[in-house]
C-alpha positions in Angstrom: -40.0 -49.2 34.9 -37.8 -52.2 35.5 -38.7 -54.8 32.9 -40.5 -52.6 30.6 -39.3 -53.1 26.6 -40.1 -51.0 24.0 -40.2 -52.1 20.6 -41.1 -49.7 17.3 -41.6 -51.0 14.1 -40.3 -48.9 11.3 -41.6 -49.2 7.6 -38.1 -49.3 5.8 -36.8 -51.9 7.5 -35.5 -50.9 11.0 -37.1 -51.8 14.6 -35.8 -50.1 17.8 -35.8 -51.9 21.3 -34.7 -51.0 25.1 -34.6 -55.3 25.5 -31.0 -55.5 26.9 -31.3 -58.8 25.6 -30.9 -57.8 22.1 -27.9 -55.5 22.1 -24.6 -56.8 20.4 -22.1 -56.3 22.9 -19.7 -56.4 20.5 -20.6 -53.9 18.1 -21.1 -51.5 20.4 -17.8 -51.7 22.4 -16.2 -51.5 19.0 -17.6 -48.5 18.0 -17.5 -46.6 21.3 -13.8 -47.9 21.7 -12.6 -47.6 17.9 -14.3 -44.9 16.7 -16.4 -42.6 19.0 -14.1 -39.4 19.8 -15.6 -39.8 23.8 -15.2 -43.1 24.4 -12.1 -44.4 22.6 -10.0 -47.3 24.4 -12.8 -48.1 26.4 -12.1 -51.4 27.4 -15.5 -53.9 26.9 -15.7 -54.5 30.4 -16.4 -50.8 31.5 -19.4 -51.1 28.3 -20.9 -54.1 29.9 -20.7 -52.4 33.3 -22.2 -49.0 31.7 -25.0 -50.5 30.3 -25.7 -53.1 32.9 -26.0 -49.7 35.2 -28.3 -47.5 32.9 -32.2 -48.3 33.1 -32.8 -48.1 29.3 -30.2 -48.6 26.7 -31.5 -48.4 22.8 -30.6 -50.7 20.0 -31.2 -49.9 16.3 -31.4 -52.9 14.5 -31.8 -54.1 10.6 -35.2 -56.0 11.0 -34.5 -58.6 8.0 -30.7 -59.9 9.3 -31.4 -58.5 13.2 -27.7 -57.1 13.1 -27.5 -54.1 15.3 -26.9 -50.6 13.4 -26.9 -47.9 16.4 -27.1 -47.5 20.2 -28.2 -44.4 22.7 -28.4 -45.1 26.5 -30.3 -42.8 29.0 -29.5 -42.4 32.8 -32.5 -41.3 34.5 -34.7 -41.3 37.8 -37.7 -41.0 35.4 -38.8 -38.0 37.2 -36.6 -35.0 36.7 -33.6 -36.1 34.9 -32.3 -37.9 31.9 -29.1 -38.0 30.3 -28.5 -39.0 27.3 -25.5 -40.6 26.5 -23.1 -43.2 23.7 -25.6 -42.3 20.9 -24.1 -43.7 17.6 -25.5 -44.7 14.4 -22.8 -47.4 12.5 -21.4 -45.3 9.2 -22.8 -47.9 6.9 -26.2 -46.8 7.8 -25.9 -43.3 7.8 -28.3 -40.7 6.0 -31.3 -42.8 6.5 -33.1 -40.6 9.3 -31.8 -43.5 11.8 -30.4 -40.8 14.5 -33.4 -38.7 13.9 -36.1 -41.1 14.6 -33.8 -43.3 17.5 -33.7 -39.3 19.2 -37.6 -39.4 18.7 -38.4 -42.2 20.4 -36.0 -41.1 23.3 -37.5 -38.4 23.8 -40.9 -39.2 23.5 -40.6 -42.1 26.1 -43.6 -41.4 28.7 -41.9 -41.5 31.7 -39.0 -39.3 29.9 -40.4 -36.7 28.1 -40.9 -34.0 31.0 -37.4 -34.6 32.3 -34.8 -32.6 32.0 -32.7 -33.9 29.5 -28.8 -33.0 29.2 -26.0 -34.3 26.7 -22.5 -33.7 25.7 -21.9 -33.3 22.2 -19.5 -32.3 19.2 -20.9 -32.4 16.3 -24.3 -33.2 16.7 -26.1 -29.9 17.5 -28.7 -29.6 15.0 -29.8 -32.7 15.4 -30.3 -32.2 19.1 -32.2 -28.8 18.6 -34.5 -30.1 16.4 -35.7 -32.2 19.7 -35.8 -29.2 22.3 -32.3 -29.3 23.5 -30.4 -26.1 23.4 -27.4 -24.6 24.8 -27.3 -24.2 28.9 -28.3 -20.7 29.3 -26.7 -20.3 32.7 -23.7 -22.3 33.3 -22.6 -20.5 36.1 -25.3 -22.5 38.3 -23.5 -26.1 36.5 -21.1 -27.6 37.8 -18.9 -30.9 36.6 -16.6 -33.3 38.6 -14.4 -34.5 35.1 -14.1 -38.1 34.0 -10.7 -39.6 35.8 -10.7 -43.0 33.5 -7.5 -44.1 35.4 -9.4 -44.4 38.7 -12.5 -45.5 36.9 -10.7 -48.6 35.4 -8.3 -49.1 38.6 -11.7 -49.2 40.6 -12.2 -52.4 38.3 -9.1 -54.1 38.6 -8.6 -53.5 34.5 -5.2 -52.0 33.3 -4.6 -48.8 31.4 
């Protein structure tokens, strides 16, 4: 999978790509650090880090001025799981079936779309339902080892 790029043309002016190359760094740490309720204070280095770490990270970009409108990044071993994870679409460019369709391609990647996909969310249920996720019908067989962000940014010689 390494060095595979996806790019999708859409008709109302909007392309989606997985080249790294492409992503505005710092569009995306502003939003995940400003104004993402999971992310907030995340300092850019731990961003560059995060997606320098996950195979394929998504841009949503404005095809006439290339400026980057929205970002999802998947961890995965491409054979039996995926997570999903920093999906945003900017406010501006809300309402235009942006999420939607950047959830579509996800999930219709070919060496993603028999894995077992899992996500945290908030406020974005419906959206996720519409794609086949639904709610973890036994979560006594899940388990979770919470975030420590103190450790995770000590690790990198950052401060708090």
């Amino acid at each position: 999978m390494k060095g595979t790029t996806l790019n999708v043309e859409k008709n109302n002016g909007y392309f989606i790509s997985t080249n790294k190359d492409l992503l505005q760094i710092d569009i995306i740490h502003s939003f995940l650090s400003n104004d993402s309720y999971w992310a907030k204070g995340m300092h850019k280095e731990l961003v560059v880090e995060a997606i320098r770490n996950s195979p394929l990270c998504y841009g949503v970009y404005d095809s006439e001025t290339n400026q980057q409108v929205g970002f999802a990044r998947v961890i995965t071993d491409f054979v039996r799981f995926s997570w999903l994870a920093d999906v945003f679409i900017l406010p501006a460019y809300r309402g235009k079936g942006l999420s939607k369709w950047l959830i579509e391609v996800i999930v219709k990647h070919p060496k993603l779309k028999g894995t077992r996909f899992m996500l945290v969310t908030q406020d974005a249920h419906t959206l996720y339902e519409q794609y086949g996720f639904e709610k973890i019908t036994e979560p006594e067989k899940f388990m979770i080892r919470k975030l420590n962000m103190g450790v995770v940014i000590e690790s990198y010689g950052l401060e708090l």
